[in-house]
C-alpha positions as CSV (number, residue, x, y, z in Angstrom):
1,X,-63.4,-3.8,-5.9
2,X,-59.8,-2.5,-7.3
3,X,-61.1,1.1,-7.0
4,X,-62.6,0.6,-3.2
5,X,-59.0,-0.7,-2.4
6,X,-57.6,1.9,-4.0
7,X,-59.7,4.3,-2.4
8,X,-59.1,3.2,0.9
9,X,-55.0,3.3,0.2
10,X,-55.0,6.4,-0.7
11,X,-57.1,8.0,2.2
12,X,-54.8,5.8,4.6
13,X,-52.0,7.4,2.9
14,X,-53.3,10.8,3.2
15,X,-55.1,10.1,7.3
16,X,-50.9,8.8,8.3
17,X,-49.8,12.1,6.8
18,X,-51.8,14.3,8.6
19,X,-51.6,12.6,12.1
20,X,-48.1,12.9,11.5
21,X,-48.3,16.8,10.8
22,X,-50.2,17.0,13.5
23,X,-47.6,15.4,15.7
24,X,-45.1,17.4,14.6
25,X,-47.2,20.5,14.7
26,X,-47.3,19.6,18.7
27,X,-51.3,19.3,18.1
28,X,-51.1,15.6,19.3
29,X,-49.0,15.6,22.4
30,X,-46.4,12.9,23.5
31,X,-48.3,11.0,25.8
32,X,-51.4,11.8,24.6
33,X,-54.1,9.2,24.0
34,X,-55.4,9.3,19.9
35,X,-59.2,9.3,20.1
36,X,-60.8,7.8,16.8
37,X,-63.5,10.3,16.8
38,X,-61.7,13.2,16.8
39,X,-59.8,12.7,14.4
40,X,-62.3,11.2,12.0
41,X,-64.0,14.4,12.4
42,X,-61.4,16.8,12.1
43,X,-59.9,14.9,9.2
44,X,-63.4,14.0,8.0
45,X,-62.9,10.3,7.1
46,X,-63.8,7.3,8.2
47,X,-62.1,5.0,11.4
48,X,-60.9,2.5,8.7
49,X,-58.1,4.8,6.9
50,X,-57.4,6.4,10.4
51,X,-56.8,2.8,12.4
52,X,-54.8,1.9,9.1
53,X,-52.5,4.7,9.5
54,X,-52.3,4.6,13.2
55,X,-51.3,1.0,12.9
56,X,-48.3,1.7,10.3
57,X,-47.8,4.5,13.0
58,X,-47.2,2.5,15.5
59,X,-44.7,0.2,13.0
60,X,-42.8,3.2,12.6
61,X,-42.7,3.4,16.8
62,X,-44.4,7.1,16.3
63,X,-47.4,5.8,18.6
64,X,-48.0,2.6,20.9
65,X,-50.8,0.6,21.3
66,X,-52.0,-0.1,25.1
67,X,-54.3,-3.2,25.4
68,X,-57.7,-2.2,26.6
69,X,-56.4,1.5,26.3
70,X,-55.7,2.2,22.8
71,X,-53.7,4.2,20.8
72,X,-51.4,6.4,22.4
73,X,-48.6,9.0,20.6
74,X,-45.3,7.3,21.8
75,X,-42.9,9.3,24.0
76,X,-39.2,8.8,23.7
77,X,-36.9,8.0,27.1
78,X,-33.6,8.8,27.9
79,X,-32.5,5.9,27.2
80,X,-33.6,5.8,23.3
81,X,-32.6,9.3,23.6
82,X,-28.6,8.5,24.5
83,X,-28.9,5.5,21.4
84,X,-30.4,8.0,18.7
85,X,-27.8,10.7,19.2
86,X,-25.5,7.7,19.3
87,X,-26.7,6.9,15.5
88,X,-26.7,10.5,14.4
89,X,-23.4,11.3,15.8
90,X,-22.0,8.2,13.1
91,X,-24.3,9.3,10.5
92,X,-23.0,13.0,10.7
93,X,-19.3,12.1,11.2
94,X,-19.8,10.2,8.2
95,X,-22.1,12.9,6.0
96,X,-19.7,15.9,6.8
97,X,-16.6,14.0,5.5
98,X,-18.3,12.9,2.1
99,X,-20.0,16.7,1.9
100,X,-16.6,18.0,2.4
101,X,-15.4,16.0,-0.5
102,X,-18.3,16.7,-3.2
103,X,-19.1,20.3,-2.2
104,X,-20.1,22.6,-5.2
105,X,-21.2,26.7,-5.1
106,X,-24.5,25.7,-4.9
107,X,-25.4,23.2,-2.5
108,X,-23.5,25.5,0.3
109,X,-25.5,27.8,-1.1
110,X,-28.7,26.0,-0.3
111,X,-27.0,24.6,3.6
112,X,-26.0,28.3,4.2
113,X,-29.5,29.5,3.4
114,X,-30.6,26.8,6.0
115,X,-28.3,28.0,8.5
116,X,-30.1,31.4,8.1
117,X,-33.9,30.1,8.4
118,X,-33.1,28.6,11.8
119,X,-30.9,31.5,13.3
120,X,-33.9,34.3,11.8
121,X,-37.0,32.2,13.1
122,X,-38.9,34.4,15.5
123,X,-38.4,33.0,19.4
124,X,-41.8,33.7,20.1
125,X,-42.8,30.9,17.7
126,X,-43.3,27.2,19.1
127,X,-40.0,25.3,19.4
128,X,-40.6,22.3,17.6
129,X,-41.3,24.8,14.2
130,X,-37.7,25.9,15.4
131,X,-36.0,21.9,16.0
132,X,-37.2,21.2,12.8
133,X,-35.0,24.2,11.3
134,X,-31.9,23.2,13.1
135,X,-32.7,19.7,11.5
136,X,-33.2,20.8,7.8
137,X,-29.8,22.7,8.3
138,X,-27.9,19.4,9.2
139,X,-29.8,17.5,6.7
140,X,-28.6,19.7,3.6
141,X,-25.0,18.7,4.5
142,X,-26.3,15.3,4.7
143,X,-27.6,15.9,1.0
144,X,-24.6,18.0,-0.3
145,X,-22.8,14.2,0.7
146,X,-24.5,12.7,-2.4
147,X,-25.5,10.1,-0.1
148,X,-29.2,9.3,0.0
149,X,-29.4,6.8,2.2
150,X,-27.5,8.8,4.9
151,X,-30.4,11.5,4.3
152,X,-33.1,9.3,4.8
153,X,-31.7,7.5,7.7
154,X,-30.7,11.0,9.2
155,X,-34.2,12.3,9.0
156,X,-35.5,9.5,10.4
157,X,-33.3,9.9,13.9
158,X,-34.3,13.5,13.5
159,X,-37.8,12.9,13.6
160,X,-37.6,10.2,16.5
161,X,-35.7,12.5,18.6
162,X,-37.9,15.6,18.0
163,X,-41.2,14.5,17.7
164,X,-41.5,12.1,20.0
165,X,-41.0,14.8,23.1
166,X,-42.9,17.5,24.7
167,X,-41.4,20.7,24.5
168,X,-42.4,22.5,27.4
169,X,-39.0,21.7,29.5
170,X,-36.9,23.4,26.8
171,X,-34.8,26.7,26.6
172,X,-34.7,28.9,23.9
173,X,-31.0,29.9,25.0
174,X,-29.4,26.6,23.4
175,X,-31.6,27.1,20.7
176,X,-29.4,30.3,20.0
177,X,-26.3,28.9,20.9
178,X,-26.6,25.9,18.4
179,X,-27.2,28.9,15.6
180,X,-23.5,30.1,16.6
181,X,-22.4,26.5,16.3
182,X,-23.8,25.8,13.2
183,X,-22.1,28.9,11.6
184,X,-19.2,27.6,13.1
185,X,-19.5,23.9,11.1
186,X,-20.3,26.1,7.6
187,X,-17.3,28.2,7.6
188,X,-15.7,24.7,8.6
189,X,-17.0,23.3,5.8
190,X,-16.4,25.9,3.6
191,X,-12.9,25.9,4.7
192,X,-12.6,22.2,3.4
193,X,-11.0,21.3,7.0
194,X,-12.3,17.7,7.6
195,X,-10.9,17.3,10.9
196,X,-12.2,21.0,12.1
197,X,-15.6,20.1,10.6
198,X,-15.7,17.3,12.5
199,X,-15.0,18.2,15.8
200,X,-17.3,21.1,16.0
201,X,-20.2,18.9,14.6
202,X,-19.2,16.4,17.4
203,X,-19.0,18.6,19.8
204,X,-22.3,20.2,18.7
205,X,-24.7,16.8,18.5
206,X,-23.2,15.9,21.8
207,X,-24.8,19.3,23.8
208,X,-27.4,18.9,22.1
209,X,-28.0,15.4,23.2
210,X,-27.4,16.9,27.0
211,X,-29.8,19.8,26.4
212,X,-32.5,17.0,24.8
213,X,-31.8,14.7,28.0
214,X,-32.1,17.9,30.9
215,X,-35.1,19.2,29.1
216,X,-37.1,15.3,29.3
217,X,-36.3,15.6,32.5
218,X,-37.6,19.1,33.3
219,X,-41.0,17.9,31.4
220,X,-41.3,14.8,33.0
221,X,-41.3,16.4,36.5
222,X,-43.4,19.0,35.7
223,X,-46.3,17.0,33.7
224,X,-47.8,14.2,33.6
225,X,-50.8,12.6,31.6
């Protein structure tokens, strides 16, 4: 009996994984409705470790559950939009202050060769491969902070913000501009100039909220499930 349990944790585990790959792979679309079948087949397992993930899923607000409807992947609104930046603006305020304080040679190291995975990535690529660059680059400040909780808590606005939207709306021109910026924060950074730092990484989260917010918009009105 152990073992079954066991068994069944473990393929829940792995079923909440993949859905949520898949999700950020932009194979299951915001707005989409999850169809048991399907994804039993594709992940070959049974509905029980599939309903078991889509349930701690929807605990983690990734997906919603419709009476009479099902599952559905959850989109985000503006509104959520304007209170996660909110978060991540304090969060980052906070992380490039303490990075500033316990950088070493090698952790810039690692945030510089972040910098240079998101400015390099091909345009032609999907644009959620390319968010979730942008996002590693601010979460290895985050890291060089020494703060772990302010990672976690960071990744998780990152993922709610740029998982939970459709990317059709969205111009690869900010996506180059936020490379300038980033370089911008680095040699900040570098610099040990807190205040400097600061302002451009402000200034920087609060575009990007704009650009988030116009391209919901542009989505919205162009499609609808």
């Amino acid at each position: 009996m152990k073992s079954k349990t066991t068994a069944i944790l473990n393929a829940s585990s792995r079923a909440y994984e993949a859905i949520k790959e898949m999700i950020a792979q932009y194979q299951l679309i915001p707005g989409q409705k999850i169809t048991y079948d399907q994804l039993a087949e594709k992940l070959k397992m049974s509905k029980t470790p599939i309903i078991n993930a889509l349930n701690r899923l929807e605990q983690e607000e990734f997906v919603i559950s419709l009476p009479h409807r099902g599952f559905f992947i959850k989109e985000v609104d503006i509104e959520e939009v304007g209170e996660l930046f909110a978060v991540r603006e304090a969060l980052e305020m906070f992380g490039v202050e303490e990075c500033i304080k316990n950088q070493n040679p090698k952790m810039l190291k690692e945030v510089e060769t972040a910098m240079m995975a998101h400015r390099e990535y091909d345009f032609t690529t999907p644009i959620r491969n390319r968010f979730a660059l942008g996002a590693a680059f601010h979460l290895k400040i985050a890291e060089m902070s020494g703060n772990r909780n302010l990672v976690r808590q960071l990744k998780h606005v990152f993922e709610h913000i740029y998982l939970r939207h459709r990317t059709e709306g969205f111009s690869p021109k900010r996506l180059a501009a936020g490379s300038k910026e980033h370089k911008e924060i680095l040699d900040a950074i570098k610099e040990k100039n807190i205040g400097k730092a600061k302002k451009l990484m402000k200034m920087h989260i609060r575009v990007s909220k704009m650009d988030t917010i116009d391209g919901i918009q542009m989505t919205t009105r162009s499609f609808k499930f």
